[in-house]
Structures are given as structure tokens and as C-alpha cells.
N, C-alpha and C positions, 0 to 999 in steps of 0.2 A: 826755387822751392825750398830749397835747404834753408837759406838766410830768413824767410818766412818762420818756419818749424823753429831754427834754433831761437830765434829772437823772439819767440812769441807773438810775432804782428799779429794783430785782424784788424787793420785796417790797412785799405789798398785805394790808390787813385789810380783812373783811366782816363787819358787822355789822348787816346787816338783816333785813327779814321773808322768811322763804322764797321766796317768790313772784318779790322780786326778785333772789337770790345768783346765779343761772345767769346771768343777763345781764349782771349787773356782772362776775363772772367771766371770763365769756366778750370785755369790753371790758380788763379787766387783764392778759387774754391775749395780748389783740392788740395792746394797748399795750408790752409785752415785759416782762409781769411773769411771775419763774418760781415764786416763792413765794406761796402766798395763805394765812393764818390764816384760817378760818373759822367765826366764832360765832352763824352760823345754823341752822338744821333741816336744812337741803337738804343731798343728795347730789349736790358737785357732778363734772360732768365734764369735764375738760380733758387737755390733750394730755401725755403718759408725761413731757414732760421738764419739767414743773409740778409742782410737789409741794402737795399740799391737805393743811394741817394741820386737823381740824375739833375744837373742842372747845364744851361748853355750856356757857355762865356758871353757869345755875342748879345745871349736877354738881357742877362744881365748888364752888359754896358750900356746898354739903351735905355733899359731902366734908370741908371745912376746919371744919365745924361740926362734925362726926360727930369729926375727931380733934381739937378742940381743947375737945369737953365728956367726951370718953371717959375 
């Protein structure tokens, strides 16, 4: 949280097991992160002026497979 506050961040990546996104979320929140990338399962919830970007690696590479053998 410190290294958050003192550097200014608001942006955060999640990338772990569902289970644990809400919590680290919910500590990037409190930490004054407004952005969070999230490349877990979970549907996360945070407060309207956060914005949750979520995407899946594995679509994605299906995707970029799908158009680059098409």
C-alpha cells in the first residue's frame, strides 16, 4: 500500500486465482488505485469511479490463433 500512495499509481494488474481477485482488488482500492486490468475469472466489484478492465488470456489466444491461421 505504501509503494502505491507514495508513487502515485492508479493503475493495478490482477492476475490470479479467482478466489483471491476481490481482496487484492478491494486492497488496490484502498491503496488509491482507480484502474485495475483484470486477468482473472472473478467478477470484480468496486466503487463507480474504478474502472475494471477484465479480459482472459486463454480468449485471447484463441482469438489471435483463429485469425492468424484463417
Amino acid at each position: 500500500r505504501a509503494a502505491v500512495e507514495e508513487d502515485d499509481i492508479v493503475v493495478g494488474v490482477l492476475a490470479v486465482p479467482g478466489a483471491a481477485a476481490q481482496p487484492l482488488a478491494d486492497a488496490l482500492v484502498d491503496a488509491g488505485v482507480k484502474i485495475i486490468f483484470n486477468y482473472s475469472e472473478a467478477l470484480l466489484d468496486v466503487p463507480a469511479d474504478v474502472q475494471i478492465h477484465t479480459s482472459n488470456p486463454a480468449v485471447e489466444l484463441l482469438h489471435a490463433l483463429y485469425f492468424h491461421l484463417a
